[in-house]
ROZA-662344 format. One record per residue: x, y, z of N, C-alpha, C in turn; residue in three letters. Coordinates in pm, whole numbers, always signed. Atoms other than C-alpha are relative to their C-alpha. Layout:
% residues N
PT  n.east  n.north  n.up  ca.east  ca.north  ca.up  c.east  c.north  c.up  rest
PT  X  Y  Z  X  Y  Z  X  Y  Z  ALA
...
***
This chain:
% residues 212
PT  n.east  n.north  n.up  ca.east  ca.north  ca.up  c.east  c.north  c.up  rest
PT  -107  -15  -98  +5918  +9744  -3299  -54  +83  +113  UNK
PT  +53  -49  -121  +5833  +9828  -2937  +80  +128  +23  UNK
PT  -90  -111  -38  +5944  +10204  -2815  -18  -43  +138  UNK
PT  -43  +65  -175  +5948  +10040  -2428  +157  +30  +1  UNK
PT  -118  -24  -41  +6258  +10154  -2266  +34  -124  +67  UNK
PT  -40  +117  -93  +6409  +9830  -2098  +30  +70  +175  UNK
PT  +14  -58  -142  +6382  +9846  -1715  +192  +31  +78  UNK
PT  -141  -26  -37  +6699  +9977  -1559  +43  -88  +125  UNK
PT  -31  +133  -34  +6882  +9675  -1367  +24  +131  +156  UNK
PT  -18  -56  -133  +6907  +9727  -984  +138  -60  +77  UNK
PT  -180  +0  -89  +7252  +9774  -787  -29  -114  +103  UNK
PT  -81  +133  -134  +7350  +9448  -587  +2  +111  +110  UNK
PT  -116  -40  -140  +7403  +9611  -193  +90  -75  +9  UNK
PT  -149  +21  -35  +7756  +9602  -129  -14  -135  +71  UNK
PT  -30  +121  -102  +7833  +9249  +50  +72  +81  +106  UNK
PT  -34  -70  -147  +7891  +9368  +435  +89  -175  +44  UNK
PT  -88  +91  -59  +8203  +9166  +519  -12  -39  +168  UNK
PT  +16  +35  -118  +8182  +9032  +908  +166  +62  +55  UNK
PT  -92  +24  -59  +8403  +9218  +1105  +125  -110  +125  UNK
PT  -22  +129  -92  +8647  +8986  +1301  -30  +63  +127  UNK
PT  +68  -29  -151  +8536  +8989  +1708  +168  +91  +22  UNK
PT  -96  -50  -52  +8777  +9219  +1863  +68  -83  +125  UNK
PT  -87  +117  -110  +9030  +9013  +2111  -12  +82  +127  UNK
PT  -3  -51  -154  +8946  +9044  +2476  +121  -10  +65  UNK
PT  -86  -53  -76  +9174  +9185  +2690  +17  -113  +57  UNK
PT  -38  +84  -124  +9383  +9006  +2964  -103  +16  +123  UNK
PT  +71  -91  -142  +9157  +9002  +3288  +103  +31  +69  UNK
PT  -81  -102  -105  +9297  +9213  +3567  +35  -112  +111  UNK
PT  -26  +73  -109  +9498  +9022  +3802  -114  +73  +160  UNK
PT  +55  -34  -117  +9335  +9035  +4144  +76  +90  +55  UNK
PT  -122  -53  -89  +9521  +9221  +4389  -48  -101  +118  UNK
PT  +18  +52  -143  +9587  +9035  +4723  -13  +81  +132  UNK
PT  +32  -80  -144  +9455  +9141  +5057  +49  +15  +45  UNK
PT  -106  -78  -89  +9664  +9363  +5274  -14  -116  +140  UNK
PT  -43  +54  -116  +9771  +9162  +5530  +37  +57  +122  UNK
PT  -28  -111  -97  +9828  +9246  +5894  +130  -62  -15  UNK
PT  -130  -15  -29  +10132  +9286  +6015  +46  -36  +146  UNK
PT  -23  +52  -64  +10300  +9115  +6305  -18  +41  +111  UNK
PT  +29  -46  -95  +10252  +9393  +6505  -160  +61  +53  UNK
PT  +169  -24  -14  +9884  +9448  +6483  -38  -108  +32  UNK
PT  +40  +144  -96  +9848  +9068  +6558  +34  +12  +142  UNK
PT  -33  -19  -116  +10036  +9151  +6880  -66  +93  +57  UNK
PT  +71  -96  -70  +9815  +9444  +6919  -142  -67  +41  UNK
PT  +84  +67  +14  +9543  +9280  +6876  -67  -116  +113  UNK
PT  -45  +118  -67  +9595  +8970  +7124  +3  +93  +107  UNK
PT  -43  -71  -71  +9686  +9215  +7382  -149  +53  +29  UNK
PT  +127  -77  -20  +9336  +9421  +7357  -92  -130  +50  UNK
PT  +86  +90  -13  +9172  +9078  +7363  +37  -62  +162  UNK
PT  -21  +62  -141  +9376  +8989  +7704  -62  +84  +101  UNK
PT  +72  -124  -136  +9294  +9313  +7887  -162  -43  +39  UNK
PT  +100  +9  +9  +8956  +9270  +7768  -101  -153  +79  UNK
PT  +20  +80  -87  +8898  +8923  +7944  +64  -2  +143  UNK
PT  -69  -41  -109  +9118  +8997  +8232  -122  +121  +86  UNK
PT  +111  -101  -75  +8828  +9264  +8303  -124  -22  +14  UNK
PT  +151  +95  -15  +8526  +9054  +8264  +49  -77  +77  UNK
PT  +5  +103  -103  +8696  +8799  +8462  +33  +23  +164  UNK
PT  +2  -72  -83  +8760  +9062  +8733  -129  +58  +61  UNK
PT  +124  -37  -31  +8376  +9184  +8716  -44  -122  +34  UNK
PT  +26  +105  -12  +8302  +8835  +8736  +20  -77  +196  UNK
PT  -51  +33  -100  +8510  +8774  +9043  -74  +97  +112  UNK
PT  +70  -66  -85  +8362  +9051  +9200  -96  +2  +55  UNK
PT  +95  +11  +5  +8035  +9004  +9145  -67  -149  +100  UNK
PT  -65  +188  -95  +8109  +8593  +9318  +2  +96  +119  UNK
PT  -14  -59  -156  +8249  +8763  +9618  -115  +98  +66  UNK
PT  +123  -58  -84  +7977  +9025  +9664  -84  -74  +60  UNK
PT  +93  +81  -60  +7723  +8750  +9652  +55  -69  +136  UNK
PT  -50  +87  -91  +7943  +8516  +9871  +4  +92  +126  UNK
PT  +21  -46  -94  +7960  +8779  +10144  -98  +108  +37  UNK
PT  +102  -95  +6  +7636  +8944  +10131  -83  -65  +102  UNK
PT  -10  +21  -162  +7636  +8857  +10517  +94  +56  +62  UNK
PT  -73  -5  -149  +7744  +9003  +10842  -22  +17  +114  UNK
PT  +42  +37  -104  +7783  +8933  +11148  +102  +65  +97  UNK
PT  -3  -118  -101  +7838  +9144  +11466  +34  -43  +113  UNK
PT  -61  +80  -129  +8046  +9026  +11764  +115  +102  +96  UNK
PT  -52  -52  -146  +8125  +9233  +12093  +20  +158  -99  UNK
PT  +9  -174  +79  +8013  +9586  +11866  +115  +7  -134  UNK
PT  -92  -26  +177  +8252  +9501  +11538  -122  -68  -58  UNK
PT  +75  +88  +102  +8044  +9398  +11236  +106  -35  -122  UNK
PT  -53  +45  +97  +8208  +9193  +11009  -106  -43  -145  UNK
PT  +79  -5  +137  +8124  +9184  +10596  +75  -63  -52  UNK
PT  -44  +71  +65  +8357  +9027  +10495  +101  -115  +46  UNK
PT  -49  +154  -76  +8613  +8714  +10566  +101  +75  +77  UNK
PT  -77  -32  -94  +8839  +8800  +10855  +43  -103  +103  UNK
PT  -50  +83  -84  +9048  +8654  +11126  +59  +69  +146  UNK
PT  -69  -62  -97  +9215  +8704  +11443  -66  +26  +172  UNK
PT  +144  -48  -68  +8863  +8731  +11662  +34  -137  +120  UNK
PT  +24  +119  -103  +8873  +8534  +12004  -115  -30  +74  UNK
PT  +93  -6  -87  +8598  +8364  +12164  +4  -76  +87  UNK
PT  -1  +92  -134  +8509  +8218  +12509  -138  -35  +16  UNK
PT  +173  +106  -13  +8204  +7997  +12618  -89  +110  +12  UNK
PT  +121  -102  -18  +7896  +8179  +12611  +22  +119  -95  UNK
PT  -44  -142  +97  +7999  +8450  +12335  -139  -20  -72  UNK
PT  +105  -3  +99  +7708  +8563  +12125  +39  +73  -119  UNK
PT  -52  -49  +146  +7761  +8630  +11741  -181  +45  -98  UNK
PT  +168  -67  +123  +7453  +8855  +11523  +22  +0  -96  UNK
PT  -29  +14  +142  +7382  +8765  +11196  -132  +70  -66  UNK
PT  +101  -103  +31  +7210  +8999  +10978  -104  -78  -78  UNK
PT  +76  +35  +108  +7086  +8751  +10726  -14  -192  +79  UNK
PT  +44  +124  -70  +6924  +8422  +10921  -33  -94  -65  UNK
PT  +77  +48  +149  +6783  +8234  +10631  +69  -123  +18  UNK
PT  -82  +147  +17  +6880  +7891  +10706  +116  -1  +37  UNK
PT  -137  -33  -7  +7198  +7926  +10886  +41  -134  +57  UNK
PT  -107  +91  -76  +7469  +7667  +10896  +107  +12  +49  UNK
PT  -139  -14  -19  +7768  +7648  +11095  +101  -88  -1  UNK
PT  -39  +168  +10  +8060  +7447  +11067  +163  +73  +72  UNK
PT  -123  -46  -42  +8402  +7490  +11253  +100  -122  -37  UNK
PT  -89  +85  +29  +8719  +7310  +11109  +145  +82  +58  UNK
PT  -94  -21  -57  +9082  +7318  +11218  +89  +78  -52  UNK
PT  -132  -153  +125  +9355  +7625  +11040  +111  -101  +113  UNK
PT  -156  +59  -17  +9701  +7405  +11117  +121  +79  -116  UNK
PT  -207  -14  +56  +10076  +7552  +11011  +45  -8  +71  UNK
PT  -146  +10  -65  +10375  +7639  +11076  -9  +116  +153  UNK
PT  +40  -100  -75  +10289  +7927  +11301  -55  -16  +129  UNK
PT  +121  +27  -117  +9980  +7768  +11523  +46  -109  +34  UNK
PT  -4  +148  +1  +10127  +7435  +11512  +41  -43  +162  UNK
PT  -58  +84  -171  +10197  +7211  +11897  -58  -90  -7  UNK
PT  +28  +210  -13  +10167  +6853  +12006  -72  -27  +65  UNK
PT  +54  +4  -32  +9958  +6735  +12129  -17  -266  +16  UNK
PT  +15  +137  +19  +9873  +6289  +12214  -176  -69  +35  UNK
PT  +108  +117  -36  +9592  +6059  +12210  -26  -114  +17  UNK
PT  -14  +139  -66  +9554  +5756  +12408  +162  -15  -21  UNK
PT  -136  +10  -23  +9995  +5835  +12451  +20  +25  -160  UNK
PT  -33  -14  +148  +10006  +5840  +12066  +28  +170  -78  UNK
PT  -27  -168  +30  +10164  +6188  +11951  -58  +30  -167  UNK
PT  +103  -40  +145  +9981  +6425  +11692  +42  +96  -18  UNK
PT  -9  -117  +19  +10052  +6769  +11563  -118  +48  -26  UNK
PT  +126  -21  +115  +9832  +7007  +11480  -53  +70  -130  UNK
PT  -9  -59  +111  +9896  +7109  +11175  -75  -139  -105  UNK
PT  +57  +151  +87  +9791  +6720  +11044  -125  +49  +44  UNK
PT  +171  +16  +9  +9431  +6833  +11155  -67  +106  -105  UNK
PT  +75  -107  +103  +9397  +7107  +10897  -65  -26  -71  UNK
PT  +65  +7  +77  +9071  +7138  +10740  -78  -81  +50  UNK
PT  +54  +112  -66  +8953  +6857  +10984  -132  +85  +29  UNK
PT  +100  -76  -15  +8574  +6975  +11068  +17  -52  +186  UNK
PT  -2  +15  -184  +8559  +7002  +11457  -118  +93  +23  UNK
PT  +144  -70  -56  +8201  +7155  +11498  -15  -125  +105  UNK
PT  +67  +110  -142  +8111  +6824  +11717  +64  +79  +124  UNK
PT  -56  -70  -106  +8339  +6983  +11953  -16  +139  +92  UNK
PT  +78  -129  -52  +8086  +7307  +11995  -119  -15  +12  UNK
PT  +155  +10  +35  +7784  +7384  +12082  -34  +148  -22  UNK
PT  +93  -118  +22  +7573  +7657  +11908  -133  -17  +39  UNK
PT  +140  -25  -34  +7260  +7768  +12067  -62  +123  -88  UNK
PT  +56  -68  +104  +7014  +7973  +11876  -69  +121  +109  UNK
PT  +18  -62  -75  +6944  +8282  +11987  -119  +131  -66  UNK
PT  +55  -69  +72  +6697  +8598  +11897  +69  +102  -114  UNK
PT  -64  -120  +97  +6935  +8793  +11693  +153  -81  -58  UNK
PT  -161  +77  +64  +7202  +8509  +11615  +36  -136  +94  UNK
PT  +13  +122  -68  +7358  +8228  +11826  +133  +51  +94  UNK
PT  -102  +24  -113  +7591  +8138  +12133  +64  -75  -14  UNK
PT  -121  +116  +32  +7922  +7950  +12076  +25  -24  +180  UNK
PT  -64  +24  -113  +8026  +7754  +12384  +68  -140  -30  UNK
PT  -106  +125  +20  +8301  +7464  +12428  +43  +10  +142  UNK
PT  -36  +23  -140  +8437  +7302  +12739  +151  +70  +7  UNK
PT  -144  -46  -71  +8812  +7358  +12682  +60  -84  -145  UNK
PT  -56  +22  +105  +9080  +7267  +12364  +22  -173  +11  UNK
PT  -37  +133  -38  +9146  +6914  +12533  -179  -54  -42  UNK
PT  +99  +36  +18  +8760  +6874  +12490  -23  -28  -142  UNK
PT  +13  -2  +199  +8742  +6945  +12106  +63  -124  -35  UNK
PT  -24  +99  +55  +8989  +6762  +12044  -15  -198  +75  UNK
PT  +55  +154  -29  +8844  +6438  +12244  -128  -13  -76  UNK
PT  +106  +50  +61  +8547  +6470  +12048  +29  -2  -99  UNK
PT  -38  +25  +137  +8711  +6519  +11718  +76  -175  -9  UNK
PT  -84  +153  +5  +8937  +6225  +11791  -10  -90  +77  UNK
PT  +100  +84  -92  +8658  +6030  +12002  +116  -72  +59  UNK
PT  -100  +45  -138  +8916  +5976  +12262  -45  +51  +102  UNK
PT  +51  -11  -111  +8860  +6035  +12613  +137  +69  +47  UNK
PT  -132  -71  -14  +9243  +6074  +12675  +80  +133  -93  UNK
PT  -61  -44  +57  +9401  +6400  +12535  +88  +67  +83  UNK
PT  -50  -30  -114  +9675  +6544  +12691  +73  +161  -115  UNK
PT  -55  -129  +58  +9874  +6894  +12568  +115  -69  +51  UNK
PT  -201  +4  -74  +10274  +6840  +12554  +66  +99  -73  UNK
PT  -68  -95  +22  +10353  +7161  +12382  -46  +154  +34  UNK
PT  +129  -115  -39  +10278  +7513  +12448  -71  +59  -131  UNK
PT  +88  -39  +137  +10008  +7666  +12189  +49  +126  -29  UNK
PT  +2  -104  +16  +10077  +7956  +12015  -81  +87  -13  UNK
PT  +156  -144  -47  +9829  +8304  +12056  -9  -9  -184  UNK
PT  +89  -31  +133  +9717  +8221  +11658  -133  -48  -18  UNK
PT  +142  +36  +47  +9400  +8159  +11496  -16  -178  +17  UNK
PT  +2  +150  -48  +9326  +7758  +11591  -136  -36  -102  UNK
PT  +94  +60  +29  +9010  +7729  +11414  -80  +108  -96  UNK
PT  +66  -59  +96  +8775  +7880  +11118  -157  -10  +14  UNK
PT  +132  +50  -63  +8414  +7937  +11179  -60  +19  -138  UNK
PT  +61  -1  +160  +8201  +7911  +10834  -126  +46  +15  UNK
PT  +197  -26  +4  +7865  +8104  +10847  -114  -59  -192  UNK
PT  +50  +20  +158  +7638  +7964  +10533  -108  +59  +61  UNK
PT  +112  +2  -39  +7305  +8146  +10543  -73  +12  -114  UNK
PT  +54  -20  +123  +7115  +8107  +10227  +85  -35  -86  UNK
PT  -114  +25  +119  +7323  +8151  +9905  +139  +67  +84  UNK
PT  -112  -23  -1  +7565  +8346  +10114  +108  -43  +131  UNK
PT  -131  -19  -163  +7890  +8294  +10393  +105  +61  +11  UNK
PT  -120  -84  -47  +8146  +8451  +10544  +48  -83  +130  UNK
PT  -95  +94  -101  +8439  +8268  +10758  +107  +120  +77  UNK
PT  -9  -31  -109  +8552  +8375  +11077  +143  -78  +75  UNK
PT  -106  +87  -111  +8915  +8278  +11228  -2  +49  +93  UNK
PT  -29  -14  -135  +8970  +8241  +11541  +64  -97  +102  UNK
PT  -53  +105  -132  +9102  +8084  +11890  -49  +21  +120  UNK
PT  +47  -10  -115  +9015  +8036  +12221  +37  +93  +93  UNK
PT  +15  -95  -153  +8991  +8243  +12531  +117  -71  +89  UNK
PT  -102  +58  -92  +9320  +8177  +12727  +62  -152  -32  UNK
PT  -55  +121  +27  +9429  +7892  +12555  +121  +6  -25  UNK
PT  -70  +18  +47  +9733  +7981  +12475  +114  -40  +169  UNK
PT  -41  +29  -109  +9810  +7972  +12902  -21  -143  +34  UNK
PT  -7  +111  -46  +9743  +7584  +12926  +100  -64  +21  UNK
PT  -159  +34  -65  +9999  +7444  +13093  -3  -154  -112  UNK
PT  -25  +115  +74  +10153  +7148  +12881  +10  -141  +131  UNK
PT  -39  +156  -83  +10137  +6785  +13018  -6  -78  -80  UNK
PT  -131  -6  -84  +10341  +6676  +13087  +51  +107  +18  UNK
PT  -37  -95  +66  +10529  +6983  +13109  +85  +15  -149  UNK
PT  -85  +45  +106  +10752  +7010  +12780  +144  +12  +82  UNK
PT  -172  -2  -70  +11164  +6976  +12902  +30  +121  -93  UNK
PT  -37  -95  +39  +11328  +7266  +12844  +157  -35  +6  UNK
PT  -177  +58  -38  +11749  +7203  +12762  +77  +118  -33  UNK
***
């Protein structure tokens, strides 16, 4: 008979049950983005008007500087910018500071104001229908060392060369306003010039007009 002790039996580890997964939460609603408010849109809109309203003011400015970045100098005034009211008579000389290719162009200023009758070949005209009409044929500019010389025969002349007639006659009296616009272009820039003639507003009408 063996004295061997039999081997002492070894403990099973415990069976490790699987806990169950723990249950995920709800997710978190979002929150929604603060919205503006009706009056911050109106604020808003408002900053954005000023704000173009002032670029389109620098803008404008900046146009006009160029556009009159000329002037011109007649009987000791210098003009810079667009003006009116200036009378000239044959032989007048006008100085321009900036020569650079200079064009001129004279067209007709008609209203209510300057307006009288006037006929060609008997056919009656106003002259408010010639506004905007170009009537440079009806001048002559000469070129001069420091600018040029406007000369014209007389208002009956202009308008026979504007309205290549031979016959013009006056049948109302003219009024003392501006009759005509003078346009300097010299380069990129011009400046316009109203004006009227030298004693034109004394031409006697002919016929005379009837007076009742």
């Amino acid at each position: 008979m063996s004295n061997r002790k039999p081997a002492p039996r070894r403990r099973s580890a415990p069976k490790q049950t699987a806990k169950p997964a723990a249950k995920r939460g709800k997710p978190a609603k979002k929150t929604a983005k603060n919205k503006l408010s009706p009056q911050a849109i109106v604020a808003i809109v408002l900053v954005v008007i000023v704000l173009l309203a002032a670029v389109a003011g620098i803008v404008a400015a900046v146009m006009l500087q160029s556009k009159n970045k000329i002037s011109v100098t007649y009987k000791g005034t210098t003009y810079s910018a667009d003006a009116g009211g200036l009378v000239f008579a044959p032989g007048d000389e006008l100085l321009i500071s900036d020569r650079e290719d200079v064009i001129l162009t004279v067209t007709a200023v008609g209203n209510e104001k300057n307006n009288f009758t006037f006929t060609v070949n008997e056919e009656p005209f106003d002259w408010i229908s010639l506004n905007g009409e170009d009537l440079t044929g009806g001048f002559t500019f000469e070129e001069t060392g420091e600018g040029f010389r406007i000369s014209y025969e007389s208002l009956t002349g202009i308008l026979s060369g504007a309205m290549q007639s031979a016959s013009v006659k006056i049948t109302s009296e003219i009024p003392d306003e501006d009759l005509f616009k003078l346009e300097i272009i010299s380069g990129k820039h011009s400046l316009e010039l109203g004006f009227r003639l030298q004693d034109v507003a004394s031409i006697e009408p002919n016929p005379p007009a009837i007076v009742y």
